[in-house]
Backbone bond lengths (Angstrom), bond angles and torsions (degrees), N, CA, C in turn:
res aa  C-N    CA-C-N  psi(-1)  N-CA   C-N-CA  omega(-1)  CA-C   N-CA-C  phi
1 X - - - 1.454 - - 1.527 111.94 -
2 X 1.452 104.99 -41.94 1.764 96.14 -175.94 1.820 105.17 -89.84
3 X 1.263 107.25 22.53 1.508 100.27 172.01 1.579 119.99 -84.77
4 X 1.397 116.25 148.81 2.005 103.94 -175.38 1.293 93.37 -94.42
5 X 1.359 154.54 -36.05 1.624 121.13 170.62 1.376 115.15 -42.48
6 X 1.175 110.15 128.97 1.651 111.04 -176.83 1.980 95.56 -68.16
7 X 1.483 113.43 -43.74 1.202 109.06 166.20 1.254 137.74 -30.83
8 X 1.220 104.79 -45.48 1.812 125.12 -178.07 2.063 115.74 -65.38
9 X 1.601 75.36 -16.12 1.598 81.61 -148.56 1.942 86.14 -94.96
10 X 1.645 103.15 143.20 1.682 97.95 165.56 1.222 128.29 -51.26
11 X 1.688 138.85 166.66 1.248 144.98 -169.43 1.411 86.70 -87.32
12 X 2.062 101.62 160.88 1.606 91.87 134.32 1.343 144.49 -37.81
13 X 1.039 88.81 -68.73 1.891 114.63 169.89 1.683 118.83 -38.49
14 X 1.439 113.85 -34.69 1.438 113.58 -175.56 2.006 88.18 -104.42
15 X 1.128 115.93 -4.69 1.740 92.79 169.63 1.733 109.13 -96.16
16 X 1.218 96.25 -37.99 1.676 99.11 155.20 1.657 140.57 -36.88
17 X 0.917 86.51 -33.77 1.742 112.55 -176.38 1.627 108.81 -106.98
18 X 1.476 116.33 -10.57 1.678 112.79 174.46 1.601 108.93 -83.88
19 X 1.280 99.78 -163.05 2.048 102.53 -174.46 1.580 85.09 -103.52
20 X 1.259 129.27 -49.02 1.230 120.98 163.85 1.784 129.89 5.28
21 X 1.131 97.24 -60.75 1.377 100.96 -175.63 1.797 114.39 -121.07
22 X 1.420 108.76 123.68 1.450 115.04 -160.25 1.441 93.71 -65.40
23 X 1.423 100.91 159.49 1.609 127.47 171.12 1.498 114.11 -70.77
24 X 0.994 137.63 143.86 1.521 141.50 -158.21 1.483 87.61 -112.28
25 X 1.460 121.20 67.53 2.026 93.71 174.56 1.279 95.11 -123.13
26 X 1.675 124.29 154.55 1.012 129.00 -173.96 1.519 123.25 -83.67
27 X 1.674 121.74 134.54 1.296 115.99 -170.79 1.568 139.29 -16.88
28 X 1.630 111.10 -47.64 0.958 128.15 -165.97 1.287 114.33 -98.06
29 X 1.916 109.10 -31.30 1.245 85.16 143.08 1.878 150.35 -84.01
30 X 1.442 97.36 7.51 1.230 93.28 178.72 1.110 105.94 -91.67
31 X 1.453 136.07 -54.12 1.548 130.62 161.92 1.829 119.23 -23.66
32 X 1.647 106.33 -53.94 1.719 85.75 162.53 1.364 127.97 -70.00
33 X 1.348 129.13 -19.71 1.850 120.29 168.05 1.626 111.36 -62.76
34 X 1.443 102.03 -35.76 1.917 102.96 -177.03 1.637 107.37 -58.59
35 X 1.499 109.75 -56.82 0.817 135.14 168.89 1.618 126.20 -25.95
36 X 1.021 94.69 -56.07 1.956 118.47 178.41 1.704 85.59 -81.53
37 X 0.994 142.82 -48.01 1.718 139.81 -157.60 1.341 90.48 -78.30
38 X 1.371 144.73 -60.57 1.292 143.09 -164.05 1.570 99.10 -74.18
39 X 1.389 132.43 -50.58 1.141 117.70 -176.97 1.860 126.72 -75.94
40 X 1.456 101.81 6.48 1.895 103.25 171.28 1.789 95.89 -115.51
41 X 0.972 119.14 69.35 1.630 131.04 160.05 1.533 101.15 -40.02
42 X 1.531 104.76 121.24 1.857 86.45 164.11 2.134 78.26 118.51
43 X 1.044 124.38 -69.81 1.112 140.19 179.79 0.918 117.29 -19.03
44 X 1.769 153.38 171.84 1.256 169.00 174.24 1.826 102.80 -88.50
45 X 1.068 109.83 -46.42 1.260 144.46 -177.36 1.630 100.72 -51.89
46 X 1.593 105.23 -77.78 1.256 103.12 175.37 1.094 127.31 -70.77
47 X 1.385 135.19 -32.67 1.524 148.22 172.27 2.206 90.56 -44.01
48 X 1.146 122.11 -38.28 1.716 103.01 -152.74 1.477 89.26 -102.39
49 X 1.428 121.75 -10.62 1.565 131.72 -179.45 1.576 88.67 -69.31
50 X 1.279 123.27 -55.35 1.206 120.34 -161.65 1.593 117.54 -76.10
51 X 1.447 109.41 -32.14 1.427 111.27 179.74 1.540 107.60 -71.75
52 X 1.384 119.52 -31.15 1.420 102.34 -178.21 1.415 107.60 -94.66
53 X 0.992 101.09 31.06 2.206 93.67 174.94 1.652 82.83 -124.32
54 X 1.250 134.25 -29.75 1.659 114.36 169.46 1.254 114.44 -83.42
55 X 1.402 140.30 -32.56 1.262 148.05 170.44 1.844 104.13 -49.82
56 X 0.981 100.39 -5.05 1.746 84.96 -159.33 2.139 87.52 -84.64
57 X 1.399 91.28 144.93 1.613 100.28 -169.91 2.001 91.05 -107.24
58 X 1.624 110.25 142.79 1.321 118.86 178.62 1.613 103.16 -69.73
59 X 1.776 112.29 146.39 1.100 94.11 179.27 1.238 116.05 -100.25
60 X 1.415 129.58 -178.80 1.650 118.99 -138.67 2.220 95.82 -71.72
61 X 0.970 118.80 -56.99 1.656 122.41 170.05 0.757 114.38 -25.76
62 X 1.947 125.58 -57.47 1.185 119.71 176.30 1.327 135.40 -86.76
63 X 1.323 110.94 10.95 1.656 144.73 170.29 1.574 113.49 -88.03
64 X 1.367 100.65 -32.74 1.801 101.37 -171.71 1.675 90.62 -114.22
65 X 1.489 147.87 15.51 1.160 147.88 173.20 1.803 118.19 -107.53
66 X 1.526 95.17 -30.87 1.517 126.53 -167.88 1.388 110.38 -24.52
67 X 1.657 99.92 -55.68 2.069 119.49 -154.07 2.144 84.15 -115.22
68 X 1.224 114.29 21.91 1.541 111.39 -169.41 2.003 96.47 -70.66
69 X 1.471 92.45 -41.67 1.974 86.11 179.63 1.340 108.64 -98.11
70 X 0.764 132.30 -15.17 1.248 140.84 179.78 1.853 130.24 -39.01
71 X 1.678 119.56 80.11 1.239 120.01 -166.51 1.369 109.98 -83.52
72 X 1.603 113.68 115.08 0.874 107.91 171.06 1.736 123.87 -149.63
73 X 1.088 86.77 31.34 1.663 118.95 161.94 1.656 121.48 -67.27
74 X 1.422 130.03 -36.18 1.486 101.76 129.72 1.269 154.50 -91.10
75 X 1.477 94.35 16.04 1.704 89.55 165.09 1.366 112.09 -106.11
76 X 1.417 128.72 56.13 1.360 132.99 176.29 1.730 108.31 -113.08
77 X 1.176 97.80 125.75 2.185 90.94 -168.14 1.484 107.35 -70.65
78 X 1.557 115.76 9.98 1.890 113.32 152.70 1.249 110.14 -81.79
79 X 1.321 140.17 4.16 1.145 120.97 -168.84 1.741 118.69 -98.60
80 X 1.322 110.58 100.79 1.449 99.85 -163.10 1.264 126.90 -45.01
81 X 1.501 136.91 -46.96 1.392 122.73 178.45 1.201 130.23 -50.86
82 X 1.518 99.34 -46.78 1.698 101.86 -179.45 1.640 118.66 -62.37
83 X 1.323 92.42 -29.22 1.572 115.92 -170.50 1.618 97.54 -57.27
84 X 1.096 110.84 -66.06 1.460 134.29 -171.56 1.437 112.83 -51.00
85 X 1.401 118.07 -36.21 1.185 143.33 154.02 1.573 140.13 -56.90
86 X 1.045 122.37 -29.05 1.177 154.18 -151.60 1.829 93.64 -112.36
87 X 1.547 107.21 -62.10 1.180 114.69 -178.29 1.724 122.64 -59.90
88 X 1.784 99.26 -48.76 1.622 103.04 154.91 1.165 115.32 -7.23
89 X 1.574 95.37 -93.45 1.637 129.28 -157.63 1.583 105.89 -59.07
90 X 1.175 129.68 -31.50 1.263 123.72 -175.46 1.585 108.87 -87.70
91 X 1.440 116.98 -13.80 1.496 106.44 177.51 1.457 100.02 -93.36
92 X 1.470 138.40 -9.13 1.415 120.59 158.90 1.182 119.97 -73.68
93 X 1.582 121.56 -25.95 1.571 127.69 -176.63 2.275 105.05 -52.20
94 X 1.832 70.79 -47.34 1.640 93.49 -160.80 1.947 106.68 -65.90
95 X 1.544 106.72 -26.57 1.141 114.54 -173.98 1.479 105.72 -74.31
96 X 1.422 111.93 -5.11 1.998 99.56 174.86 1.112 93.17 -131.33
97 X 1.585 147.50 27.31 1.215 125.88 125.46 1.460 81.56 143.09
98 X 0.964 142.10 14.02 1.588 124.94 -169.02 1.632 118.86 -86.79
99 X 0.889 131.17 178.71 1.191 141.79 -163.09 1.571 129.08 -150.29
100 X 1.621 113.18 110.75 1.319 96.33 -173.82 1.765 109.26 -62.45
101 X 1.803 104.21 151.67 1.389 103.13 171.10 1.507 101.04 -163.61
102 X 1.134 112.54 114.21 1.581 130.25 169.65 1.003 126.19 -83.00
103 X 1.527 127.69 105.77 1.578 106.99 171.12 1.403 144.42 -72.91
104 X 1.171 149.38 -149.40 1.076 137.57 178.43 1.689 116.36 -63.18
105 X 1.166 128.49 163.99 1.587 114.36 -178.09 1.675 132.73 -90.05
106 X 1.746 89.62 -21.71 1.617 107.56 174.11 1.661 90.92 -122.99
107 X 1.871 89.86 157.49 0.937 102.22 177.66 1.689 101.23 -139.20
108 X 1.301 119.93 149.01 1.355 118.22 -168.23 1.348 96.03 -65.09
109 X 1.421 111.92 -170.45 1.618 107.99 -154.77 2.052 79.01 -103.53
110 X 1.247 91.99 174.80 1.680 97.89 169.59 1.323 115.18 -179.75
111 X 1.136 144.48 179.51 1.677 159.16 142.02 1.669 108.31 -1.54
112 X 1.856 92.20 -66.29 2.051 92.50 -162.38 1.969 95.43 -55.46
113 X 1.190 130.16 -68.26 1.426 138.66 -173.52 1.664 120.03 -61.86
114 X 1.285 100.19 -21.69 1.661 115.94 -159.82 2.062 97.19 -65.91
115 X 1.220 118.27 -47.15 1.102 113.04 176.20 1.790 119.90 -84.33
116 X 1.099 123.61 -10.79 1.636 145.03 166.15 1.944 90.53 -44.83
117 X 0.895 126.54 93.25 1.896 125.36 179.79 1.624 102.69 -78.11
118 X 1.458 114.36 -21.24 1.550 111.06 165.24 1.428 118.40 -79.92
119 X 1.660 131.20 -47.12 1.229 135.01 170.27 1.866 108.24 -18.51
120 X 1.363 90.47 136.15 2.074 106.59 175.95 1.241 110.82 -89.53
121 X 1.299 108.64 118.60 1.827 112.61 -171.86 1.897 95.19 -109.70
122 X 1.250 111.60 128.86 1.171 114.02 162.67 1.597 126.96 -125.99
123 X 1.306 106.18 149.85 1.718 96.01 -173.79 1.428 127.14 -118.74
124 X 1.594 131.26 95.49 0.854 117.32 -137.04 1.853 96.62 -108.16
125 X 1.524 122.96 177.93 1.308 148.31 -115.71 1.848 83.77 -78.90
126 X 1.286 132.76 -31.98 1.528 123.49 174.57 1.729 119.21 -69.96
127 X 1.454 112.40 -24.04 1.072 124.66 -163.99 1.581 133.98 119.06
128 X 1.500 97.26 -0.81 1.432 98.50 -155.48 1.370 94.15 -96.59
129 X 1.366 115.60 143.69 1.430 139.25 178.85 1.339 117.42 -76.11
130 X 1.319 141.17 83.61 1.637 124.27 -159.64 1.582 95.63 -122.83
131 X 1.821 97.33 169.73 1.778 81.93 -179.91 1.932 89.13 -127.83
132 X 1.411 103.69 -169.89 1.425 99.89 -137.49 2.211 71.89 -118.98
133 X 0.954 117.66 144.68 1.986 128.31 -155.29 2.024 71.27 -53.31
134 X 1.452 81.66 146.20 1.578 114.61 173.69 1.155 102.80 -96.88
135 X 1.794 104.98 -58.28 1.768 115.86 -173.68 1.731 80.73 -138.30
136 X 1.247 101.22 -158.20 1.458 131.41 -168.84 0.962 119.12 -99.99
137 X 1.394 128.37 -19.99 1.352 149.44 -138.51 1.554 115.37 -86.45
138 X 1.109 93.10 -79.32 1.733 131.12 159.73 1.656 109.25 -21.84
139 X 1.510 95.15 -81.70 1.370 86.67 -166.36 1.679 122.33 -65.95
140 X 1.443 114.01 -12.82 1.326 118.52 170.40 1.446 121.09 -53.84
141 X 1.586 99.02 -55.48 1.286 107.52 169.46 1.484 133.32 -66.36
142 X 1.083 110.77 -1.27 1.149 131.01 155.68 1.358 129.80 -71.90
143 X 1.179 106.44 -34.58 1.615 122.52 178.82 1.398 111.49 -97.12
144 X 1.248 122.06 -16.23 1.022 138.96 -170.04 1.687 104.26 -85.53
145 X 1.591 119.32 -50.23 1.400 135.41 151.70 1.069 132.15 -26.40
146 X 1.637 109.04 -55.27 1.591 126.55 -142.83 2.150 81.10 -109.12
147 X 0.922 119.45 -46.99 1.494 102.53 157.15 1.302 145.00 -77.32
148 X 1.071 132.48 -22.19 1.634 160.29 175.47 1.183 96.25 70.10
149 X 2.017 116.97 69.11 1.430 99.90 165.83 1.365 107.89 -82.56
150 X 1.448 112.50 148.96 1.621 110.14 171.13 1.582 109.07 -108.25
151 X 1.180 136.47 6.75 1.704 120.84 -177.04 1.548 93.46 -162.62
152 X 1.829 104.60 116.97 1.296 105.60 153.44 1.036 95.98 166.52
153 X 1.518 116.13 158.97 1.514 161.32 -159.61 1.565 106.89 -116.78
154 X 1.633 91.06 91.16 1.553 94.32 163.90 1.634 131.10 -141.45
155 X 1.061 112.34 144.64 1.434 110.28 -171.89 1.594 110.41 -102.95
156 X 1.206 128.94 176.56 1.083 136.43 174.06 1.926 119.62 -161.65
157 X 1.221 107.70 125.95 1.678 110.25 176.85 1.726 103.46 -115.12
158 X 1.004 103.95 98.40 1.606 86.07 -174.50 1.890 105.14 -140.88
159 X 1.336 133.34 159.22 1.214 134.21 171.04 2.114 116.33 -55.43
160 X 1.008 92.77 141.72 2.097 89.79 173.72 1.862 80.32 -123.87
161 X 1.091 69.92 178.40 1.876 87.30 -168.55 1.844 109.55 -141.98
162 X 1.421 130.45 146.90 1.286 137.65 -155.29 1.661 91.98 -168.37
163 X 1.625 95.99 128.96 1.496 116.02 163.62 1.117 123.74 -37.11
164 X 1.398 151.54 131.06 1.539 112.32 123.03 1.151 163.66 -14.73
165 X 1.453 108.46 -56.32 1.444 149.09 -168.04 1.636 103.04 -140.84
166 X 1.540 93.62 86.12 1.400 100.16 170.30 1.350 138.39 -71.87
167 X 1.592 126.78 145.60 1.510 94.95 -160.70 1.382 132.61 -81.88
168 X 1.181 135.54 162.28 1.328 133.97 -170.80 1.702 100.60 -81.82
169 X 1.366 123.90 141.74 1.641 122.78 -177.00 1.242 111.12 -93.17
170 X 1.492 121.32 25.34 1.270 115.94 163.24 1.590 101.66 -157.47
171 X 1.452 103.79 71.11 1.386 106.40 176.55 1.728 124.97 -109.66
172 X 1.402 92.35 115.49 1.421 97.22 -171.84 1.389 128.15 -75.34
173 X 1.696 125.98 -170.66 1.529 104.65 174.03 1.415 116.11 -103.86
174 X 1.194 139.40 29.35 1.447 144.61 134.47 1.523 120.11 -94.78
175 X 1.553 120.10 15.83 1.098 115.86 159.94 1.624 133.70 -107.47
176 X 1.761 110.81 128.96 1.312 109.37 -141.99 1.605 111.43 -58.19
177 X 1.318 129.92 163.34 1.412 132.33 -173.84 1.827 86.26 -97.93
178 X 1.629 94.04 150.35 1.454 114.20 168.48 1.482 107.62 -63.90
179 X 1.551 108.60 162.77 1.414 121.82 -159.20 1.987 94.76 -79.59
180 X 1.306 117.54 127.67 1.616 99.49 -168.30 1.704 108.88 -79.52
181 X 1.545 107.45 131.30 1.048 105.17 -176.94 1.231 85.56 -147.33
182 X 1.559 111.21 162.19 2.037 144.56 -157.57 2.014 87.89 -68.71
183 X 1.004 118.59 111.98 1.676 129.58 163.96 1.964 99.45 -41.55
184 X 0.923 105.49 126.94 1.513 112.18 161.40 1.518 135.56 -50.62
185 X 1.096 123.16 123.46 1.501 112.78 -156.58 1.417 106.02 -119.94
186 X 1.307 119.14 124.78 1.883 117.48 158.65 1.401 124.25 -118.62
187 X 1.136 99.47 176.79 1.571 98.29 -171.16 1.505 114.90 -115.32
188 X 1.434 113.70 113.07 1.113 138.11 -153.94 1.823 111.26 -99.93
189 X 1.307 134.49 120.32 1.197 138.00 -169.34 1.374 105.33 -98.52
190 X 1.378 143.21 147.91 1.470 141.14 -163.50 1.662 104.83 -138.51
191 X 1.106 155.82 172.53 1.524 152.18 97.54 1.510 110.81 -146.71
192 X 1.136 95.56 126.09 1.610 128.40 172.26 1.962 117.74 -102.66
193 X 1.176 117.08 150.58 1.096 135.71 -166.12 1.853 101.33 -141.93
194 X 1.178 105.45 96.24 1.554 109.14 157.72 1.664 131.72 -83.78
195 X 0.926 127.01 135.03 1.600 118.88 -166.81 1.837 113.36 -174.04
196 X 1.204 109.30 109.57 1.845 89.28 168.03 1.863 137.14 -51.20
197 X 0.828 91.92 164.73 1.521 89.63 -165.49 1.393 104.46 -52.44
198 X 1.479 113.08 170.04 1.767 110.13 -166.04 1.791 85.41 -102.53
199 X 1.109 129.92 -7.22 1.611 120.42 159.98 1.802 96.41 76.18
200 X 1.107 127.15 -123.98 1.440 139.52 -153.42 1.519 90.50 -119.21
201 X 1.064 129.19 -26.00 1.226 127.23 -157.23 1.496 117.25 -75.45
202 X 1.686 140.60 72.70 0.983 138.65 -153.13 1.464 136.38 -73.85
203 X 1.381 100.20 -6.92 1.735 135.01 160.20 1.429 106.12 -52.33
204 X 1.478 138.77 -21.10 1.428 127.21 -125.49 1.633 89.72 -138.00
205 X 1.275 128.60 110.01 1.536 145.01 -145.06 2.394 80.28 -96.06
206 X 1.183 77.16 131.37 1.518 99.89 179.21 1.128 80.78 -75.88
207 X 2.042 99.07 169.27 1.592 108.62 -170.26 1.829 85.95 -89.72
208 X 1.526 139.73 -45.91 0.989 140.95 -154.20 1.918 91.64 -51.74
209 X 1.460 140.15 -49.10 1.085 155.57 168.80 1.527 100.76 -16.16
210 X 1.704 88.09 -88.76 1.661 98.42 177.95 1.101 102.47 -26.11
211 X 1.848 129.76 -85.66 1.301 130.59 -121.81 1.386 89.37 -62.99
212 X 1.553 131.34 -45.68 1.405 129.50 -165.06 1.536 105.81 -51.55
213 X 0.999 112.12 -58.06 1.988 120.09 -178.39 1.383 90.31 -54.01
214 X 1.544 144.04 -53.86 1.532 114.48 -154.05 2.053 97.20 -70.94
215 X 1.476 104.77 -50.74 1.277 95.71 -172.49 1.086 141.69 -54.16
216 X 1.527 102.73 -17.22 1.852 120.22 162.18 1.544 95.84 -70.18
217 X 1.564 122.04 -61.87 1.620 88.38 170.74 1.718 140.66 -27.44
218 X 1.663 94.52 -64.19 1.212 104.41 -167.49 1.781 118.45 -61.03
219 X 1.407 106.02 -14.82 1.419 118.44 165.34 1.622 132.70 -80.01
């Protein structure tokens, strides 16, 4: 471009046609092509929608800024209090029979999280929209569903995860995206008790019972 042979220098036509220079298409219509690309899954369409939204590489600022707020100095298993803590509570879980059990780590997106504007939505290489544990809760019961366990004692210590920059509920597509930075992470304690109902049988300690007696322990 800054050359004086007009020769030397690119055409219209070939600066038109580079990445160089953005596409002139209008909002609405570009939102309906995304739109139509995300909604034919399976498609040619969506398959290259998807490769260039994972292909995209962080740029170096927002690569060396990423983990810049990011506290996560007590959730490191050197850290004595928590450590010390953590260990407590899990040897009373363990002392009435419980069992660590984690469920899966993503969960497709849905209803319980879908309105949460802090919840971490990620989209991984098939298309599917999943979000990253809010609480503990959820995905247990989920697993708990999709297998029909009926009896068991399980605990869980695991990270939930929360935005930064939560989203706005009416965010359009000329409105700028937050600066990307690492979602905030805490450490979330779980225990569940599966069991059929105790029926007539008045001998037979409800699970709500238990949990109360362990947590007066664990306190």
């Amino acid at each position: 471009m800054l050359r004086h042979s007009a020769e030397a220098r690119p055409s219209s036509e070939a600066l038109a046609a580079s990445r160089h220079v953005p596409r002139c298409v209008p909002s609405r219509a570009l939102l309906a092509l995304l739109t139509q690309a995300l909604a034919a899954r399976g498609s040619r369409a969506h398959a290259q929608l998807l490769r260039a939204l994972l292909a995209q590489r962080a740029h170096p600022a927002d690569d060396l800024l990423y983990t810049a707020h990011a506290d996560t100095t007590s959730l490191t298993p050197h850290h004595p209090p928590l450590h010390a803590l953590v260990y407590a509570v899990v040897q009373v879980f363990r002392s009435h029979g419980a069992a660590e059990l984690l469920p899966p780590l993503l969960t497709p997106m849905g209803e319980a999280w879908e309105a949460r504007s802090d919840a971490v939505r990620v989209l991984t290489a098939s298309g599917t929209v999943c979000h990253l544990p809010y609480d503990l809760r959820l995905p247990f019961a989920r697993l708990v569903a999709h297998t029909g366990l009926r009896r068991a004692r399980r605990y869980a210590v695991s990270r939930v995860f929360r935005e930064l920059a939560p989203r706005t509920p009416h965010a359009t597509l000329g409105t700028h995206s937050p600066a990307p930075a690492h979602p905030r992470e805490a450490l979330e304690c779980a225990f569940d008790i599966i069991s059929p109902n105790r029926g007539q049988n008045p001998n037979v300690f409800c699970p709500d019972d238990k949990v109360i007696f362990y947590v007066r322990q664990v306190l």
